[in-house]
N, C-alpha and C positions, 0 to 999 in steps of 0.2 A: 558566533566565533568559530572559526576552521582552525584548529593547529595541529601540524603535521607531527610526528616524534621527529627524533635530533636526526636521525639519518633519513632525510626527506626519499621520499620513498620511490623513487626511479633511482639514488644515489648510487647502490651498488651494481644497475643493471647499464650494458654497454650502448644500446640502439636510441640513444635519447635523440629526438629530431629537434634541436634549437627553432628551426624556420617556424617562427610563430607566426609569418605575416601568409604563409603556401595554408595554413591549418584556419589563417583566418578567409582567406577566400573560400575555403574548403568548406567551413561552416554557415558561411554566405551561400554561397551556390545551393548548398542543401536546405536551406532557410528560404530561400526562392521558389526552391522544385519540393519542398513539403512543408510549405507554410502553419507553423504550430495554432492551433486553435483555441488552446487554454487560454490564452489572454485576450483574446476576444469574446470570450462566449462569457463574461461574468454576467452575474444577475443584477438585474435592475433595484433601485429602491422599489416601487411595484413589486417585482419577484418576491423580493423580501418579507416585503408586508405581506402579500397573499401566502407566503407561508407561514411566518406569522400567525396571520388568524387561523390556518390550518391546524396549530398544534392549539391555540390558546380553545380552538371550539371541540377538540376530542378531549382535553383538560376536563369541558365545563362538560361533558357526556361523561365523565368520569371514567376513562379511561385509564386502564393503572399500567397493562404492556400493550407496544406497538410490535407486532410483530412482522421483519422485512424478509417479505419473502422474495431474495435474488441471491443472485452468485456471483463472483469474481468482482470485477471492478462496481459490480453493482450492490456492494458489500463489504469491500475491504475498506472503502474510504469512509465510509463512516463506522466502522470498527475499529480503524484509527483512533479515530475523532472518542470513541468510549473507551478503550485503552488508558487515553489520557486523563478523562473525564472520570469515568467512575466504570473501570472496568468488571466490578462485581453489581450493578445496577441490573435490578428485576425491571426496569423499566421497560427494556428493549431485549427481544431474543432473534436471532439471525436464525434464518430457516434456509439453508443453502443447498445441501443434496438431497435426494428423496429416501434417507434413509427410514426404515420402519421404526428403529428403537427413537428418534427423534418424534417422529411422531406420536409415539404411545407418550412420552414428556411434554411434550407439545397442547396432547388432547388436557393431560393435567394441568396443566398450567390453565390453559383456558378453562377449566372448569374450575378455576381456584380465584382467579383474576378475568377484571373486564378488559379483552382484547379485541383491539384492533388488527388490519391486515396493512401491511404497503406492499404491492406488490409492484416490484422494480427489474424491468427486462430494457434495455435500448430498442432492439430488436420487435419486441413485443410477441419474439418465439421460443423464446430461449425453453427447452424442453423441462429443464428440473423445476425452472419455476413454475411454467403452466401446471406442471402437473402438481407440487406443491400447493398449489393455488386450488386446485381441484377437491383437493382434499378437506381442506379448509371450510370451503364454502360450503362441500357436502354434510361436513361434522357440526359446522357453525355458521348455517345460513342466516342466521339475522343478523350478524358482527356486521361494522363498519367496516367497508373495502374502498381503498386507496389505489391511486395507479400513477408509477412513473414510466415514461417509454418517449423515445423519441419519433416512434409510427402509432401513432393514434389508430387509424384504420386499422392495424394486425391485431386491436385488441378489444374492436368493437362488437368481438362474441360472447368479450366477457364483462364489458361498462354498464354497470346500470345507472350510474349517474355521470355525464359527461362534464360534470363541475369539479367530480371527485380526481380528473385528469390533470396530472405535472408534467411539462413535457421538458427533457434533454435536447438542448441546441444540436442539432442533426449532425456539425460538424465534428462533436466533441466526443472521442473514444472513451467509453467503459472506465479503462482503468484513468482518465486523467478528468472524470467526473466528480469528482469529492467535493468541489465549488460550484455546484449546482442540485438541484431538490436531490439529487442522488445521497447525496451525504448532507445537505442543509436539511431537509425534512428529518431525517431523525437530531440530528443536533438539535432542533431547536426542540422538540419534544421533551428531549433530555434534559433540557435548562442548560446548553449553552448557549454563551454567548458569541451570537452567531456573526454582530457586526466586525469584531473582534478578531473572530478566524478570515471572515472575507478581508480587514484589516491589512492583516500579517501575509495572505497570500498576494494583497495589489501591491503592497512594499517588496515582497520577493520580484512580481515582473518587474519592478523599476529596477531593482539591483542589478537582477542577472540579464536584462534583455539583450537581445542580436545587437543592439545600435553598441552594447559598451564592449571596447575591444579585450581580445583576450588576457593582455598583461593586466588589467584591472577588471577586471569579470571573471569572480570566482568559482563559476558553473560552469564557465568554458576552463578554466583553469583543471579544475578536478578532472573533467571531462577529459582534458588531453592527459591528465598525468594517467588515468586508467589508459587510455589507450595503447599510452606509447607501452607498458606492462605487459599489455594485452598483446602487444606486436612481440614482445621478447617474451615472447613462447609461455606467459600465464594462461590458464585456461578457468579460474573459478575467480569470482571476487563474495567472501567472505564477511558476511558484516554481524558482528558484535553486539549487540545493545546490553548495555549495562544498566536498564533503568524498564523496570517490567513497565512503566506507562506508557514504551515507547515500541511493546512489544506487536501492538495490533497496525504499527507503523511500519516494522519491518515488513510485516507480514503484505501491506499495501504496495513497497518497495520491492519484494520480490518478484510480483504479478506483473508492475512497471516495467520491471528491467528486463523479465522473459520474454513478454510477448511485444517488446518494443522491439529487441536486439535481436532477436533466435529470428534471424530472417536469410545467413547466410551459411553454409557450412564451413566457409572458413573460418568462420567469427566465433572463435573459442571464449566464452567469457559467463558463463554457468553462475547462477547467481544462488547464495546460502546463507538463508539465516541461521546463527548464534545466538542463544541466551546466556547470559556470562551474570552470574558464575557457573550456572547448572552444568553447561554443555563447554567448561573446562575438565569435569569428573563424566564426560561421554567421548568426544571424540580430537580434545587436544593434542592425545598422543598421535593421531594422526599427521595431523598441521604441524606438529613437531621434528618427527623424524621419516616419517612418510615422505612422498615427492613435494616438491616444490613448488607444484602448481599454482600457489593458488595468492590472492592478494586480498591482505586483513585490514579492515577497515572497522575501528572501535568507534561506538555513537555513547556518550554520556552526557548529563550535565553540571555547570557547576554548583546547581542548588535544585534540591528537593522541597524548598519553602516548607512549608507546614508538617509535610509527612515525615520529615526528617524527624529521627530519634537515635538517641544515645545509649549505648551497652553498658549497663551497668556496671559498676567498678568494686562489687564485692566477691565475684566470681570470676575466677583463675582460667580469664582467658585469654588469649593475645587481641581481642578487639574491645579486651576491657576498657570504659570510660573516652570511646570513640562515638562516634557518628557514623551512622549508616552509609552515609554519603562518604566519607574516610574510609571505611572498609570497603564498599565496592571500589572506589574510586585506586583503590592499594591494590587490591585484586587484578583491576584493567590493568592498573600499568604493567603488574609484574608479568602478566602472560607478553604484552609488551615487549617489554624487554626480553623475555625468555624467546620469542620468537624473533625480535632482532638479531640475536645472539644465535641464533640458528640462520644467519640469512634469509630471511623470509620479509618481504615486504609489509610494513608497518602505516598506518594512516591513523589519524583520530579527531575525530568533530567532536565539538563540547560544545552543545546550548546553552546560552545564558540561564536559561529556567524553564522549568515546563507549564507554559500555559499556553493557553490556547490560539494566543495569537504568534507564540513561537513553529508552534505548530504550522499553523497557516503558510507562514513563511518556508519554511521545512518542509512544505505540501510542492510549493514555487519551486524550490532549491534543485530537488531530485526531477522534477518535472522537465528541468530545463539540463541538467546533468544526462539525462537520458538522452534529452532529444538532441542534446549537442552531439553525446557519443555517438547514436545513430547516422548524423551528417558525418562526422569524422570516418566512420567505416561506409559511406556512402547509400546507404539504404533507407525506405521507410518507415519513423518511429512510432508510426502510428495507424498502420494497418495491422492486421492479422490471421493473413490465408492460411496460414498454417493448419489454425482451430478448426475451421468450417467443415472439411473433410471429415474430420471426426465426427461432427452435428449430423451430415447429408446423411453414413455409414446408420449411423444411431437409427434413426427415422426410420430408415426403410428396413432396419431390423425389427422395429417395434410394428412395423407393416405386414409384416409377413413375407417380406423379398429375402429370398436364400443368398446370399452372399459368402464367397468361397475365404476361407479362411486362411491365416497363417498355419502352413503346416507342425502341428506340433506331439508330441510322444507325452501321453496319460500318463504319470505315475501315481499308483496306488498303494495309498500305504494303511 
């Protein structure tokens, strides 16, 4: 369920464009000239099964962590996916930059637990992981090694078993892999239930697809109401989560939105994640009386099932003999409204429940919220020139090529 606050949220701003049918060709034509590949590249039952037996035969090896060694989209989506699931699990540790002190935990861990390796690059170059990967193999050359990539060849210096290879459908970017071994291989390790999530995400493509028109398609809906925001002079959109399971979600959400959108300089639209209630007592006073930029989007749901518990009612406090779910849920509105009350643009999504196939769905939802936005400002949602330049710089520093720098002035203190 989507339900907006009472003052629907372009309400108080002037440049609303009514012409839904100029916004629907608009999204056609870009649907044409950058045909989205998430819903085409789902896994097969095959696929399935072969992972499947992938987790059930490191199980019977007794394997107790799987360690993923990748970055960005090849990490966020099944960080998600544990978020939800059991975000304090020794099952699974994410190995993403080449920092030292992770690695001094890393080496403990593995020498306290039987650990496996996944090592996950599209590319099959991506630098932090190789060289993560290095590490590994030096410290713990007998561990089982795993491999996802969508260039098999870029990583035949380092396959010793070519059976132990997952491949990513070539068409399908990084960050909108979460529904293929990228994010299904650790799910299913972790015991979820993985038909489940693929489930709720083939339910989201029937909802939101290009065929259903904007006034009943509520991905293009969203879509345009950020936009028109975005035309009247907002520059960040803001989003809230008030449900820590849904915390490793945002975090997949913000990678989506950066490297799908940050493709124009005119396209003001900065994307930040919130944890609510925490990051009310860090930077609300900003959002409050600060500029206006920016557009708040609250993510809850209306039930915590199981985890849900109640405050005790012998102690003198105002969330005495409440529900957890009651007191965040009192919390969202009131910044809510507090920021109504300030003119500041208001939105707020409430999921039915958190499980796993809401999830899935929720995985659909933003995928296509993106890629719509993307067609509406005209541009590519799913390349990303921007990153490479950074990659190429990297390389031939670690080469030894002098490369002239930003000028900049030491301070010593």
């Amino acid at each position: 369920m989507i339900r907006f606050s009472a003052n629907r949220i372009w309400q108080n701003w002037q440049n609303v464009d009514a012409n839904l049918s100029a916004k629907e060709e608009t999204l056609h034509k870009g649907f044409r000239e950058y045909p989205p590949a998430f819903p085409e590249c789902l896994p097969t039952k095959e696929d399935l099964a072969k992972m499947q037996a992938w987790s059930d035969n490191l199980k019977s090896q007794n394997i107790e962590t799987l360690i993923i060694c990748g970055i960005g989209g090849s990490a966020l989506g099944a960080k998600a996916i544990t978020s939800l699931v059991d975000p304090f699990t020794p099952k699974l540790f994410f190995w993403e930059g080449p920092h030292p002190q992770l690695l001094q935990y890393l080496g403990r861990l593995a020498e306290q637990r039987k650990t496996a390796l996944l090592f996950i690059s599209k590319s099959g170059t991506t630098l932090e992981t190789r060289t993560n990967y290095a590490l590994y193999r030096q410290f713990f050359p007998s561990a089982p090694l795993y491999y996802v990539t969508s260039e098999p060849e870029k990583i035949e210096d380092l396959v010793v078993t070519k059976e132990h290879v997952f491949l990513i459908p070539k068409p399908l970017g990084g960050r909108y892999s979460v529904i293929s071994p990228v994010g299904l291989l650790p799910a299913y390790f972790l015991g979820v239930d993985v038909d489940s999530l693929v489930a709720g995400f083939k339910a989201g493509l029937e909802a939101w697809d290009i065929s259903i028109p904007l006034a009943q398609n509520g991905a293009k809906i969203v879509a345009n109401e950020y936009y028109e925001l975005f035309q009247a002079n907002f520059t960040g959109a803001v989003f809230w989560i008030y449900a820590h399971d849904l915390k490793g979600w945002g975090a997949w959400l913000i990678q989506l939105w950066a490297e799908s959108l940050g493709k124009k300089t005119e396209v003001h639209a900065t994307p930040i994640l919130n944890l609510g209630p925490e990051d009310q007592h860090s930077v609300l006073q900003y959002y409050m009386q600060g500029p206006n930029h920016f557009i708040h989007t609250f993510i809850h749901t209306n039930s915590y099932g199981r985890h849900d518990t109640v405050v005790p009612a012998e102690y003198a406090v105002e969330s005495a003999n409440q529900s957890l779910w009651k007191v965040l849920h009192s919390q969202m509105q009131s910044i809510e409204i507090a920021l109504t009350e300030q003119n500041r643009p208001v939105a707020e999504f409430v999921l039915p429940e958190l499980t796993i196939y809401q999830l899935g769905k929720w995985f659909a939802f933003w995928m296509y919220v993106v890629t719509y936005l993307g067609y509406l400002w005209e541009l590519n949602p799913f390349d990303q020139p921007g990153v490479e330049s950074g990659k190429i710089y990297c390389k031939k520093l670690l080469s030894g090529v002098s490369l002239k720098l930003p000028t900049t002035e030491l301070l010593e203190f």
